[in-house]
C-alpha positions as CSV (number, residue, x, y, z in Angstrom):
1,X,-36.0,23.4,-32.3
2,X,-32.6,25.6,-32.2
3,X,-34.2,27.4,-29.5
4,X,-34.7,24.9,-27.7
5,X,-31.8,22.9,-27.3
6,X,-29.9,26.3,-26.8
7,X,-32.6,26.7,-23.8
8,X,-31.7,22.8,-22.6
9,X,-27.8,24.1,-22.9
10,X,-28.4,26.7,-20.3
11,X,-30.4,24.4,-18.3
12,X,-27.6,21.8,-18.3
13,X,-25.4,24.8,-17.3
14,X,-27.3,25.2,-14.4
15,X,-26.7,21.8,-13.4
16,X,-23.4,22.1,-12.7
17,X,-23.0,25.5,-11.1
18,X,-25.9,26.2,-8.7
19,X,-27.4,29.8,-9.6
20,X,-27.8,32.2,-6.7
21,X,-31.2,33.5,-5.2
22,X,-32.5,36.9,-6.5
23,X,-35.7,39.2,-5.5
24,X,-37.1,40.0,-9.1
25,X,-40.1,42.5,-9.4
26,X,-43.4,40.6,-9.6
27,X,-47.3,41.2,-9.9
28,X,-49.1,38.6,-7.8
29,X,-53.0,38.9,-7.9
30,X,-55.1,36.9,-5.2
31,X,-58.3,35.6,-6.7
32,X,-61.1,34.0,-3.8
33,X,-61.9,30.9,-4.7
34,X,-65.8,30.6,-2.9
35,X,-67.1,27.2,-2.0
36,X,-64.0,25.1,-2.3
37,X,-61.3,25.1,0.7
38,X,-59.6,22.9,-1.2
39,X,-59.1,22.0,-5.1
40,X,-57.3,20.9,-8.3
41,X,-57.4,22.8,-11.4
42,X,-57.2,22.6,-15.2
43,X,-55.9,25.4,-17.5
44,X,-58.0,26.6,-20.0
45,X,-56.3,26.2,-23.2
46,X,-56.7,29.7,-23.9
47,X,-55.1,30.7,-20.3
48,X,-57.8,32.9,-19.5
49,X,-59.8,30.8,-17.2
50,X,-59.5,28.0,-14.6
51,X,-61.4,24.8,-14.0
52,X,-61.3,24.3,-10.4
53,X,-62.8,21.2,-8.9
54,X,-62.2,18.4,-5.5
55,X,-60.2,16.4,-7.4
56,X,-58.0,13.2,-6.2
57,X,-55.4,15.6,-4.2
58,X,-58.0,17.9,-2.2
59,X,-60.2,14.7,-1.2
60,X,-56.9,14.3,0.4
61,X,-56.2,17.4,1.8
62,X,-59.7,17.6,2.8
63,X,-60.0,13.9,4.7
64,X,-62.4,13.1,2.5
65,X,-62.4,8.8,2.8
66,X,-61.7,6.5,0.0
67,X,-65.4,4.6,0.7
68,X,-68.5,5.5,2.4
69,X,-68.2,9.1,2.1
70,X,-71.0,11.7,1.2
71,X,-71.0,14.6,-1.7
72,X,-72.0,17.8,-0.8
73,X,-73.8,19.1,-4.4
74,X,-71.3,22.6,-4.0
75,X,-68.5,20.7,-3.0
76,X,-69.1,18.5,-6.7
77,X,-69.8,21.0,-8.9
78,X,-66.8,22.5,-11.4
79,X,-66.1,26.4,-11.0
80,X,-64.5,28.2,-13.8
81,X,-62.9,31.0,-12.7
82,X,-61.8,34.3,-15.1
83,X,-57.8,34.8,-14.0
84,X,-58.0,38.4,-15.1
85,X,-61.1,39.8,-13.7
86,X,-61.1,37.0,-10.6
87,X,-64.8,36.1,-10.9
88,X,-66.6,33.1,-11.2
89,X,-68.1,32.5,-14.8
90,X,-69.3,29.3,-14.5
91,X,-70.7,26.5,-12.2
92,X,-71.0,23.3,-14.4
93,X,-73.0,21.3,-12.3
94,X,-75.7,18.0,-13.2
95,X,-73.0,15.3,-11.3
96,X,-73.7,13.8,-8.3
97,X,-70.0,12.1,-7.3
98,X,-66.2,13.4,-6.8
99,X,-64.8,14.1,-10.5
100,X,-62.0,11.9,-10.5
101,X,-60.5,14.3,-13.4
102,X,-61.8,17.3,-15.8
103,X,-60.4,18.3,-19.1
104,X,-61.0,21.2,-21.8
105,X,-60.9,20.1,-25.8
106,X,-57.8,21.6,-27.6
107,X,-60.2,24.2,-28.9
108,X,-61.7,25.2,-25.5
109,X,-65.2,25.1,-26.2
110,X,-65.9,22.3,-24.4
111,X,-65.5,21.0,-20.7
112,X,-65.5,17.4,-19.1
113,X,-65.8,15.6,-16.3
114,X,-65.2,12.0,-15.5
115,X,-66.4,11.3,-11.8
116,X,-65.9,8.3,-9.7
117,X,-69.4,6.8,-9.9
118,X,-68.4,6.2,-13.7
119,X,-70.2,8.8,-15.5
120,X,-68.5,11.4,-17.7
121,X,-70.3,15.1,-18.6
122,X,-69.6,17.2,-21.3
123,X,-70.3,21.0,-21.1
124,X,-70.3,23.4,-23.4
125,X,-68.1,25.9,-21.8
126,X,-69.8,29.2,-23.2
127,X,-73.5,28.5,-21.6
128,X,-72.6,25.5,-19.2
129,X,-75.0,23.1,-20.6
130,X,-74.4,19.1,-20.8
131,X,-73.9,18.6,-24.2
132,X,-73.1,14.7,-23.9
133,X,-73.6,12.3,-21.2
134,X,-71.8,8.9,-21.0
135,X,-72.5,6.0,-18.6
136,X,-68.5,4.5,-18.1
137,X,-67.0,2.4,-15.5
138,X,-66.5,3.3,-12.1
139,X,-63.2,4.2,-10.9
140,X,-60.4,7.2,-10.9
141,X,-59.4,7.6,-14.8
142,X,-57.6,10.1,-15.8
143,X,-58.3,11.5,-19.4
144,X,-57.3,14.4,-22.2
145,X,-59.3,15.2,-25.3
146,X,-57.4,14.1,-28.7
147,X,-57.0,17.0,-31.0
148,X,-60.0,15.9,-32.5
149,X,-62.0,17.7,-29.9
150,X,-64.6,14.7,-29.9
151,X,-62.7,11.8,-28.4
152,X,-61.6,11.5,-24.7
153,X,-58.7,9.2,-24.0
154,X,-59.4,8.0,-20.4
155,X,-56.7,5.9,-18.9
156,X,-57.3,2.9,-16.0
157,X,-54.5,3.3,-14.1
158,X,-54.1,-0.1,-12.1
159,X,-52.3,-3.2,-13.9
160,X,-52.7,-3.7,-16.2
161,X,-53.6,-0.1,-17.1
162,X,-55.7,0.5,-20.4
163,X,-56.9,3.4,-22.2
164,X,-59.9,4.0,-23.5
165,X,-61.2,6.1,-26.1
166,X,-64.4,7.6,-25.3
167,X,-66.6,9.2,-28.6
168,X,-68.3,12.1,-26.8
169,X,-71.1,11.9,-29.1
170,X,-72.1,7.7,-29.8
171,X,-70.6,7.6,-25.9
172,X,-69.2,4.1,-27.4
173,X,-65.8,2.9,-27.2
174,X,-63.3,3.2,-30.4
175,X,-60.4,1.7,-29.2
176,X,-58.0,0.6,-26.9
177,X,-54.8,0.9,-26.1
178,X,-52.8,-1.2,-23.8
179,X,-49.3,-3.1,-23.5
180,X,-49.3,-6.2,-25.8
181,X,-48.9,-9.5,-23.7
182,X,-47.2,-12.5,-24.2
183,X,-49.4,-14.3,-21.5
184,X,-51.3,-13.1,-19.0
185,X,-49.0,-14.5,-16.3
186,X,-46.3,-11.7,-17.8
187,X,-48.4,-8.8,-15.1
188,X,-47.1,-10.6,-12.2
189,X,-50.4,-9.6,-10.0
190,X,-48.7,-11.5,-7.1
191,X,-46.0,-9.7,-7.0
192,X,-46.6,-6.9,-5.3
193,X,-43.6,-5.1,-6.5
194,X,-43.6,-6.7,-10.4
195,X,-47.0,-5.7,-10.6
196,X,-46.2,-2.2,-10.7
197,X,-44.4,-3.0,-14.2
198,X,-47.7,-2.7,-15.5
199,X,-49.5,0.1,-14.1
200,X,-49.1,3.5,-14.9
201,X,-48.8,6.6,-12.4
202,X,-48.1,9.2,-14.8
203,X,-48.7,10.1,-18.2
204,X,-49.4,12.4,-21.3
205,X,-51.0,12.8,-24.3
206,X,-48.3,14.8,-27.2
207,X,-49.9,18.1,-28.2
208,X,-50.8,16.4,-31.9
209,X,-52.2,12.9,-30.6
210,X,-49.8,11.3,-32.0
211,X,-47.5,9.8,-29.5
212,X,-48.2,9.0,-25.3
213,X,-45.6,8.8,-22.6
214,X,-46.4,7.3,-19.3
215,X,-44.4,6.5,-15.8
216,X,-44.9,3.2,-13.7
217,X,-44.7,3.0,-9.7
218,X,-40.9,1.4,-10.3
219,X,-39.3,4.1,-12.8
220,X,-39.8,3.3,-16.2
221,X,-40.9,5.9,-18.3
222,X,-42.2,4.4,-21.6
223,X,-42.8,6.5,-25.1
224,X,-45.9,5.1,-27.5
225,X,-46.4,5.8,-30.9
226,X,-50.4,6.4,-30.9
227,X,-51.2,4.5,-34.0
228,X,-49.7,0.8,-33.2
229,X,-48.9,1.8,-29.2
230,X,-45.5,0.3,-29.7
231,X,-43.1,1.5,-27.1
232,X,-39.2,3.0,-26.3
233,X,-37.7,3.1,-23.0
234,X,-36.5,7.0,-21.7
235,X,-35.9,5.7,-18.3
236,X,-35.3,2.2,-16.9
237,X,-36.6,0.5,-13.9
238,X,-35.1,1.6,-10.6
239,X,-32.9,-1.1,-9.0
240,X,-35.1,-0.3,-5.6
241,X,-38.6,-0.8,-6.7
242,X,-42.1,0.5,-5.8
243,X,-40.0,4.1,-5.1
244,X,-42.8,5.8,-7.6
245,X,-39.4,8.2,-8.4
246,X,-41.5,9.9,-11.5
247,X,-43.8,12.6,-11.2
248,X,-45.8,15.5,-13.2
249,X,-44.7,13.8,-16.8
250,X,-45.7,15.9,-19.6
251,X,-44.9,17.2,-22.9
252,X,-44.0,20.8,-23.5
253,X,-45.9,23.0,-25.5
254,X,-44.3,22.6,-28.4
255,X,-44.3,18.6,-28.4
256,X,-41.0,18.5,-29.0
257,X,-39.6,17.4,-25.1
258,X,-40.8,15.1,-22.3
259,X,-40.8,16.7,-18.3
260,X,-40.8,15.2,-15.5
261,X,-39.5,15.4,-11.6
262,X,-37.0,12.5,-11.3
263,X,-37.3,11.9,-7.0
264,X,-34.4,10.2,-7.3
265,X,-32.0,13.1,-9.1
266,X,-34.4,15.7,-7.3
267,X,-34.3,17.4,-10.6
268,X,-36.7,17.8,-13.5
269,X,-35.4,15.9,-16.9
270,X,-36.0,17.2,-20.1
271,X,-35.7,14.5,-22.7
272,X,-36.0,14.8,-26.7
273,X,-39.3,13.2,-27.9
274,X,-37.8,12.4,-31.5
275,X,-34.7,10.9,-30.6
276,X,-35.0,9.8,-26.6
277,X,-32.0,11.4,-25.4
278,X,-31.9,13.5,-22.7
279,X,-31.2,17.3,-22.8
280,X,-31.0,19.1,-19.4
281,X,-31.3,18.0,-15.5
282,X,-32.4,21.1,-13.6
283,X,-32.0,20.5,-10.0
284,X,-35.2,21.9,-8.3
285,X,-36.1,21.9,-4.1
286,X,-39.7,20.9,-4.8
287,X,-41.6,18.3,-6.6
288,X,-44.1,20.7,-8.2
289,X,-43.0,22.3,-11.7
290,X,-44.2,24.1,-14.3
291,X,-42.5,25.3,-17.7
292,X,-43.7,27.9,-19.5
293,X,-45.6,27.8,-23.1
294,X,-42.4,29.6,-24.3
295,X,-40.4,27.1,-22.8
296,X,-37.8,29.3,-21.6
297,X,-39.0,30.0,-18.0
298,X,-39.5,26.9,-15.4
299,X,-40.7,27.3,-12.1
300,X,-41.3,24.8,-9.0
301,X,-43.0,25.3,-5.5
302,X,-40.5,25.0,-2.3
303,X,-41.5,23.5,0.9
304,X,-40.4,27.0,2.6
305,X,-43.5,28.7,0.9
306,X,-42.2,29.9,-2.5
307,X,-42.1,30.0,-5.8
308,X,-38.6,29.5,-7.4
309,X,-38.3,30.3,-11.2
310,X,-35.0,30.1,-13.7
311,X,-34.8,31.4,-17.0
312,X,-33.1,30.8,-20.3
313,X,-32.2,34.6,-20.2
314,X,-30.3,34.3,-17.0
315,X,-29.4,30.6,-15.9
316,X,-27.1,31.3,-13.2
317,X,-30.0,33.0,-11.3
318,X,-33.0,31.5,-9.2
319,X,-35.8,34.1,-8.7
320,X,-37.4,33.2,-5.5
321,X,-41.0,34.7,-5.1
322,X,-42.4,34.2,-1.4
323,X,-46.3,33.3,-1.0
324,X,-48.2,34.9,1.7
325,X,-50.2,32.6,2.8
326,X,-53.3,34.5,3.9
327,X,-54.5,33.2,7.8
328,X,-57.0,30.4,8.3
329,X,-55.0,28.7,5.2
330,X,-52.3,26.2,4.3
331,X,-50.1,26.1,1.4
332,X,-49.3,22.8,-0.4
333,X,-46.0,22.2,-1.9
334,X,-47.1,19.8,-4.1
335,X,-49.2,22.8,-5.6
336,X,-50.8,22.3,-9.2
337,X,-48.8,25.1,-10.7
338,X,-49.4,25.8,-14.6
339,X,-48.3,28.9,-17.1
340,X,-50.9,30.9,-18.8
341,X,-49.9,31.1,-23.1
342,X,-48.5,34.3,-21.8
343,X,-46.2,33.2,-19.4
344,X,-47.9,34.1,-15.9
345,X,-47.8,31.4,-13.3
346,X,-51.1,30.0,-11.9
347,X,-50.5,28.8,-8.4
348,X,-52.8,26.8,-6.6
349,X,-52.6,24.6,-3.6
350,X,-54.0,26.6,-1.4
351,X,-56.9,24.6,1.2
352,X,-58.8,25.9,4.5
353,X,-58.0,24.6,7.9
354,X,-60.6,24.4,11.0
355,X,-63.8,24.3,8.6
356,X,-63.2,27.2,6.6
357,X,-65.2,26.9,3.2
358,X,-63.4,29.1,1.0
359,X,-59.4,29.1,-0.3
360,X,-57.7,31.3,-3.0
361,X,-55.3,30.8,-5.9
362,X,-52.6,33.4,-7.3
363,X,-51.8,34.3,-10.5
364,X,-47.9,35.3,-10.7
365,X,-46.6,37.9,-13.5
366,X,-42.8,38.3,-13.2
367,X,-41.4,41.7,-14.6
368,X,-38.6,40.1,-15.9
369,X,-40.0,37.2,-17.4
């Protein structure tokens, strides 16, 4: 924890004097992503591999309508990538919708996939057979494994949002957890700004299960204790409502902080999980983050085509990294952007313009870091 705070010092530091830009030495490896000109991805937990799939952001990239649209069966299928050799390992395929999100169990052996026509697969990651199959409800959850590796926590986003846990082998529900009521006239569904009180447009599940954080469309950021869901406020409602200021909330690696972009600081906030009180602002250019498993390095994607990273080590400096974008491509500055265990930055974000079929993603090893 001493390492830590000291690391949330320096951070705070860099709040108040703005570091200067630096070149550092870097290895950036392209990897071809084939089939998928757009895509979001998931870590594995082991960093060596990459879930890539046409999530919720490359159905947007791609123009791909909310209703009456059709699946290509490539375009649906789930394509683990190997971030060291750059091949494909794995097609997990057997769906026949848009995966409105994917997950890996703590202990990586298993993958799944919780698509919009309400059915959730289960892989087994080594062979790429569907281990479980579970008829759900239609809709875009969202979801993480507990550390249990046999329950999936899927979450209904819309107030009032719920969560669901799913037992990957009965495929019955175990429980729910939801915001206790006082009436049901307290969600304000006419109100289209009150409403929001009650939804939930970000979230996270703490490395151990044992507490969930979440963000609404009007600021608050919320921390529940897993066992009774009983709730603290971190951040209060913005006086100007439906601004959706909080984005990319997570815990770090070590449980021990909350993340997120604050759009209104335009800074991401690092606040103590055990006590609530914050511990660093680090004013950032881009919305998209990512802090390293050490949690000494964080890095965030610019609008100017870069990566930007800060370390503990040297606070007063911002390492900028630029990305070549390679030609028929864009780059997205809302990239997914994740750290490998070891500390090298996946970047993705990368989709195909004028029908193009295939994209890329980078893997970024700084020499310093």
């Amino acid at each position: 924890m001493k390492r830590f705070l000291l690391v949330a010092f320096l951070f705070s530091l860099f709040a108040v004097a703005m570091p200067t830009a630096a070149q550092a030495e870097v290895n950036i490896r392209e990897i071809p992503v084939v089939g998928l000109p757009a895509y979001d991805l998931r870590l594995a937990p082991a960093g060596d591999a990459a879930a890539l799939y046409v999530g919720e952001r490359a159905r947007t990239l791609l123009g791909v309508p909310l209703i009456g649209y059709e699946v290509d069966a490539a375009a649906a299928a789930i394509v683990l990538i190997d971030l060291q050799t750059g091949e494909e390992r794995m097609r997990f395929n057997g769906q026949t919708d848009f995966a409105a999100d994917v997950t890996f169990s703590p202990d990586g052996t298993l993958l799944a996939g919780y698509f919009l026509n309400g059915e959730i697969l289960v892989w087994d990651v080594a062979t790429g057979e569907v281990v479980h199959e579970i008829a759900a409800l239609p809709g875009s959850y969202q979801m993480r494994f507990l550390p249990d590796n046999q329950t999936l926590v899927a979450l209904q986003p819309i107030a009032p949002a719920v969560f669901l846990h799913w037992d990957i082998t009965t495929g019955h529900v175990t429980r729910i957890w939801r915001r206790a009521l006082a009436s049901y006239g307290q969600l304000q569904l006419g109100d289209p700004f009150g409403r929001l009180d009650y939804g939930v447009t970000a979230w996270d599940l703490s490395p151990d299960g044992s507490q969930v954080v979440t963000a609404n469309g009007n600021g608050q950021v919320l921390l529940f204790d897993a066992e009774r869901f009983q709730s603290r406020q971190l951040r209060a409602v913005d006086a100007d409502p439906a601004r959706f200021p909080v984005r990319h909330l997570r815990f770090t690696a070590s449980g021990r902080e909350i993340v997120y972009y604050d759009d209104a600081a335009d800074a991401v906030q690092f606040i103590e999980s055990a006590s609530g009180q914050p511990t660093a602002s680090v004013p950032v250019t881009g919305t998209s983050y990512a802090l390293s498993a050490s949690e000494i390095v964080l890095a965030w994607a610019t609008r100017d085509e870069e990566i930007q990273f800060i370390s503990a080590s040297e606070p007063d400096q911002v390492t900028t990294v630029p990305i070549v974008v390679p030609e028929g491509l864009r780059f997205d500055f809302n990239a997914p952007l994740v750290f490998t265990p070891g500390d090298a930055l996946v970047v993705g974000g990368f989709f195909a313009t004028e029908g193009a079929t295939d994209s890329v993603l980078y893997v970024v090893e700084l020499g310093g870091s």
